[in-house]
N, C-alpha and C positions, 0 to 999 in steps of 0.2 A: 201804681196800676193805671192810674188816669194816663200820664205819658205815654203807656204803652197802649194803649185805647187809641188815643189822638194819633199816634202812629199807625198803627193797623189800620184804620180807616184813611189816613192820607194813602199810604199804598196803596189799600184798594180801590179808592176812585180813582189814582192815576194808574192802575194797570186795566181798568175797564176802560177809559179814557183811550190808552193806548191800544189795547184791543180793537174798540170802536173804529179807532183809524185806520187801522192795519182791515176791516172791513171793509172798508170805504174806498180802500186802495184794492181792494179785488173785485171791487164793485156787486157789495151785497149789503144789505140793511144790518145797520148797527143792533138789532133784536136780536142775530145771529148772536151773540157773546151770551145769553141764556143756557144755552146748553155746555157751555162750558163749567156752569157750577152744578151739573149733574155729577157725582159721586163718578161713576162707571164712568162715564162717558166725556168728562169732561180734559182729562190727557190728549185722547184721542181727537176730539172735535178741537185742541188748539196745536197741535201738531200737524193734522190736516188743515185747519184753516192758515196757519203762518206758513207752509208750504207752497201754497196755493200761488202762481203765479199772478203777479196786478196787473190788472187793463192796460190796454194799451191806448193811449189817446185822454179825454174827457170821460167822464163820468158824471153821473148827478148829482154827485156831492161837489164839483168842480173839476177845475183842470189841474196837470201835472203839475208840481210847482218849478220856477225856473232850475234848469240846472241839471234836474233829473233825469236821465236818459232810464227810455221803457224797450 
């Protein structure tokens, strides 16, 4: 049971982790990933947000990284 404990929580910090980014690239505060663990609402709010076109240019959290055409 412990294995699979340590497992479930490695996946879920790195799928907020990756959440977070995937914010960052649309240029909106990583707090946005909250409502994703709303029951109803949470499909909906990461379907829309991974949709969502990224900035084009710099943002606050930094610039594009090399390579990446926006």
């Amino acid at each position: 049971m412990i294995p699979a404990l340590i497992f479930t929580f490695a996946a879920g910090l790195s799928w907020i982790a990756l959440v977070v980014r995937r914010l960052h690239d649309v240029g909106l505060s990583g707090w946005f990933v909250l409502p994703c663990f709303i029951p109803a609402v949470g499909g909906v709010a990461m379907l829309v947000l991974g949709l969502v076109q990224s900035q084009v240019g710099e943002n606050p959290w930094g610039p594009v990284p090399a390579g990446v055409r926006t």
